[in-house]
Residue frames as qw, qx, qy, qz and C-alpha x, y, z in Angstrom:
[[0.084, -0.358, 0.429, -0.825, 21.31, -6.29, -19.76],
 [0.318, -0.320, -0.783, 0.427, 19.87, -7.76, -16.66],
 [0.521, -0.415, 0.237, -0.708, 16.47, -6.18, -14.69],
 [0.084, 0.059, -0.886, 0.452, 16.38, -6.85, -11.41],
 [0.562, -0.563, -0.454, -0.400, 12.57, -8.06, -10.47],
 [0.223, -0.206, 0.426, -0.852, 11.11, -7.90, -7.11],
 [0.095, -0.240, -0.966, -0.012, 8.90, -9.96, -5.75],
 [0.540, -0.358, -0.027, -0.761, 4.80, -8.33, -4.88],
 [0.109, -0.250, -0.883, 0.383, 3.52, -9.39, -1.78],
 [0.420, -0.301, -0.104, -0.850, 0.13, -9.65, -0.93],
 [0.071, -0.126, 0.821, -0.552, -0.90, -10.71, 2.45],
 [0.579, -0.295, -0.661, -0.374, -4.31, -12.82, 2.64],
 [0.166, 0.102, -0.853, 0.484, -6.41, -12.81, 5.67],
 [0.496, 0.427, 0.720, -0.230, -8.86, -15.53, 5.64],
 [0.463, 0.537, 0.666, 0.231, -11.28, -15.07, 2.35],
 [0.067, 0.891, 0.445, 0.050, -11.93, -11.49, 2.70],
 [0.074, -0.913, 0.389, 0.092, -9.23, -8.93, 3.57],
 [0.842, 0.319, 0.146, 0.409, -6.12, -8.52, 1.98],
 [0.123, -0.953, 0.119, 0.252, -3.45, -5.81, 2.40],
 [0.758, 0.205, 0.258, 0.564, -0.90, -5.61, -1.11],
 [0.377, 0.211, 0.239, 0.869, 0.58, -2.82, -3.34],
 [0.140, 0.557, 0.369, 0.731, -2.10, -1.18, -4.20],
 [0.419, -0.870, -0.253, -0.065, -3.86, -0.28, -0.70],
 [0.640, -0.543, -0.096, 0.535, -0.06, 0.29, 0.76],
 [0.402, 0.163, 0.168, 0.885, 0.61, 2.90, -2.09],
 [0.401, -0.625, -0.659, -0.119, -2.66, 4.11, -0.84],
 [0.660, -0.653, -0.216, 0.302, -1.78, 4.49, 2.36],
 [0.512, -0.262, 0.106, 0.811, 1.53, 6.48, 1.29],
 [0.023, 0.350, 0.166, 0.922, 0.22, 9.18, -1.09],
 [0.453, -0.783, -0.397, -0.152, -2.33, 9.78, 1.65],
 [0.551, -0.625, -0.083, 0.547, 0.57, 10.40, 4.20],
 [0.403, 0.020, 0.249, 0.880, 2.39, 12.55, 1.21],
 [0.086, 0.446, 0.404, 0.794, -0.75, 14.34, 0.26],
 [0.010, 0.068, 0.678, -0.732, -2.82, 14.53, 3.47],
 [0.686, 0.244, 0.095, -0.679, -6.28, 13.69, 1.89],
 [0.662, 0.170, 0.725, 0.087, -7.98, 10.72, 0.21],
 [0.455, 0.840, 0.247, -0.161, -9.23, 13.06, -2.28],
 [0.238, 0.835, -0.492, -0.062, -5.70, 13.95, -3.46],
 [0.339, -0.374, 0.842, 0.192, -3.82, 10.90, -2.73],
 [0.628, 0.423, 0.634, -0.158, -6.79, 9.64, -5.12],
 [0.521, 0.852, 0.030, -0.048, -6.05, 11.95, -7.89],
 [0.036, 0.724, -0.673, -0.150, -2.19, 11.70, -7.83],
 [0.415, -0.146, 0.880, 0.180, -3.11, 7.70, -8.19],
 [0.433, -0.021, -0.642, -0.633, -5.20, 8.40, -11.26],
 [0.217, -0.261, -0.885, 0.317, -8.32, 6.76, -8.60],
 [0.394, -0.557, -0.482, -0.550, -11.65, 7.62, -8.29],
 [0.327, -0.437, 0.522, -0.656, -12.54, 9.09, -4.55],
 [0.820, -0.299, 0.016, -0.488, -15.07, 6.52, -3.93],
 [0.897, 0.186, -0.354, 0.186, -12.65, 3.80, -4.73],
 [0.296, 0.500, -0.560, 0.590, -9.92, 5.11, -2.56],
 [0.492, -0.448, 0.308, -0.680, -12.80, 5.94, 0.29],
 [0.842, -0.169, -0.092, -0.505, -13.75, 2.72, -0.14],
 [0.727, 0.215, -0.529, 0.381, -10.35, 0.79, 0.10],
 [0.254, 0.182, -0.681, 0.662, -9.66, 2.51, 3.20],
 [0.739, -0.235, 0.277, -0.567, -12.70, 1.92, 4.96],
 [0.993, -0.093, -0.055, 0.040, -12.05, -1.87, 4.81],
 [0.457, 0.433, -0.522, 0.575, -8.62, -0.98, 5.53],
 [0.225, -0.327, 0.434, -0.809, -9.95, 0.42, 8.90],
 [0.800, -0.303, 0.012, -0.518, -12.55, -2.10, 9.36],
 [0.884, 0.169, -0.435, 0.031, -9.85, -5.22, 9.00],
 [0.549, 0.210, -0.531, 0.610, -7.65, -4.20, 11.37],
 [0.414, -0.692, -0.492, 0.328, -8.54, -3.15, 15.65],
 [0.135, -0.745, -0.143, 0.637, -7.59, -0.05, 15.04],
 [0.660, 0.687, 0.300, -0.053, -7.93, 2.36, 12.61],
 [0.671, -0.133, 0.281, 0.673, -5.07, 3.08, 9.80],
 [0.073, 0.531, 0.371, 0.758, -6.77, 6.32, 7.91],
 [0.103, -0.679, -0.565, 0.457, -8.28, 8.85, 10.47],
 [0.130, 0.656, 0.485, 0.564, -10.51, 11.66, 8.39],
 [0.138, -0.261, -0.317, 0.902, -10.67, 15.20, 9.40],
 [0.234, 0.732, 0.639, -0.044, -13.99, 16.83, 8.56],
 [0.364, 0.665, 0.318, 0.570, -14.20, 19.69, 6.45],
 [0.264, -0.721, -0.242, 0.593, -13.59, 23.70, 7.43],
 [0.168, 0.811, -0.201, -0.522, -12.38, 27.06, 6.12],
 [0.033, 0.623, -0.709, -0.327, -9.62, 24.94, 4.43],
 [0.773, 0.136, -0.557, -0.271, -11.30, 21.34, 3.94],
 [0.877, -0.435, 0.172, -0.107, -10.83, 18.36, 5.75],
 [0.337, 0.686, -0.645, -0.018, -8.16, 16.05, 5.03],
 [0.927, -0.313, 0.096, -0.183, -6.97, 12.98, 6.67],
 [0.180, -0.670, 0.712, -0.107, -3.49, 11.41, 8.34],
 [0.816, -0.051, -0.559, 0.137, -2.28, 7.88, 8.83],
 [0.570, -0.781, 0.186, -0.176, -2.63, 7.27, 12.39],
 [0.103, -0.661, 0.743, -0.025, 0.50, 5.67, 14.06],
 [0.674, -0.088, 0.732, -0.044, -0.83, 2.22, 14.07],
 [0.663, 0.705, 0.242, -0.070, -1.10, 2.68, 10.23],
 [0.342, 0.759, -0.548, 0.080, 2.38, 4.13, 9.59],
 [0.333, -0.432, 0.838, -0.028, 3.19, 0.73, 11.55],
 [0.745, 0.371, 0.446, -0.329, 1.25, -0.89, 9.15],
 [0.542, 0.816, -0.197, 0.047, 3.20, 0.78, 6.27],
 [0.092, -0.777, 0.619, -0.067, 6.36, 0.09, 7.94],
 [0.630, -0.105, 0.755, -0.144, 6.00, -3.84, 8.86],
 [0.825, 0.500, 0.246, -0.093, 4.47, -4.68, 4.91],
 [0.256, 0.868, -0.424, 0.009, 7.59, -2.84, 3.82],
 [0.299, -0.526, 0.785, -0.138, 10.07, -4.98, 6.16],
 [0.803, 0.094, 0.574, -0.129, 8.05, -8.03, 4.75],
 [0.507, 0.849, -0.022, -0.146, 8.77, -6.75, 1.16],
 [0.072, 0.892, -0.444, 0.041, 12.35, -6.60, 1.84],
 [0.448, -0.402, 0.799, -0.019, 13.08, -9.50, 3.92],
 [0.833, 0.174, 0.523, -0.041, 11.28, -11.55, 1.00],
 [0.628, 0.767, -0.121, -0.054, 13.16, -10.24, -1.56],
 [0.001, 0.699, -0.713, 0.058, 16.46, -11.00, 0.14],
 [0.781, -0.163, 0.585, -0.145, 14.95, -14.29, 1.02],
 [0.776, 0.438, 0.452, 0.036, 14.35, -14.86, -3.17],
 [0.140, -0.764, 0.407, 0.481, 17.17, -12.63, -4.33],
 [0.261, -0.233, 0.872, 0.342, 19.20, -15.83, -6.30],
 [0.397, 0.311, 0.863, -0.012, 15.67, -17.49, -7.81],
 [0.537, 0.817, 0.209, -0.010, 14.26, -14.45, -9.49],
 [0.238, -0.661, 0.516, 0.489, 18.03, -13.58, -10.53],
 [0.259, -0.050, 0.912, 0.313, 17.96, -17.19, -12.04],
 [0.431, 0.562, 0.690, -0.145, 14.34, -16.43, -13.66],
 [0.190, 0.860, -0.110, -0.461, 15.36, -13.33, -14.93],
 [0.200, 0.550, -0.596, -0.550, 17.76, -14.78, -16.99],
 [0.468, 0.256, 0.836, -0.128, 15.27, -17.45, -18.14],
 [0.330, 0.712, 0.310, -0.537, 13.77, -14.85, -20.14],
 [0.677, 0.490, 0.399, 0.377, 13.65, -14.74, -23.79],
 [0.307, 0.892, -0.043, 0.330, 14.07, -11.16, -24.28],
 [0.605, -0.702, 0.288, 0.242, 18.00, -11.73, -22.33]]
């Protein structure tokens, strides 16, 4: 039996910032959970780490992609602004169009494999 791979993208820009998997799954259990602090615990992820990915998420890009609500009765929480769910949406479409691009090549790698 045949698995199908997938390519991982991860976008370089310049030395320092980078936007792959892990910040864009990130970015989604934030929109599913509506906190860092929970989208941090449903990825097994320390808060600071999470806080700390999406602050250089927000600092790499002209606008920000994580906007924090401050605490109340109920807590704070925090959204993905709209230029952030285009963020999530465009890495996705890159995702896709490169897997259709490499479809045939990791086919042909896959069955390269020993354990085929």
């Amino acid at each position: 039996m045949v698995n199908s791979s997938t390519p991982t993208i991860r976008i370089l820009f310049g030395a320092s910032t980078s936007l792959g998997p892990g910040k864009i799954a990130l970015l989604e259990a934030i929109a599913r959970c509506g906190s860092i602090s929970a989208a941090a615990r449903e990825m097994e992820m320390s808060y600071r780490r999470a806080w700390l990915l999406v602050e250089a998420m927000n600092q790499a890009f002209r606008q920000p992609v994580v906007q924090a609500a401050v605490g109340g009765k109920r807590g704070g929480g925090a959204l993905i602004t709209p230029f952030g769910l285009d963020l999530l949406s465009r890495y996705r479409q890159i995702e896709a169009k490169a897997a259709k691009a490499v479809g045939s090549d990791l086919a042909a790698l896959q069955q390269m494999l020993s354990s085929n």
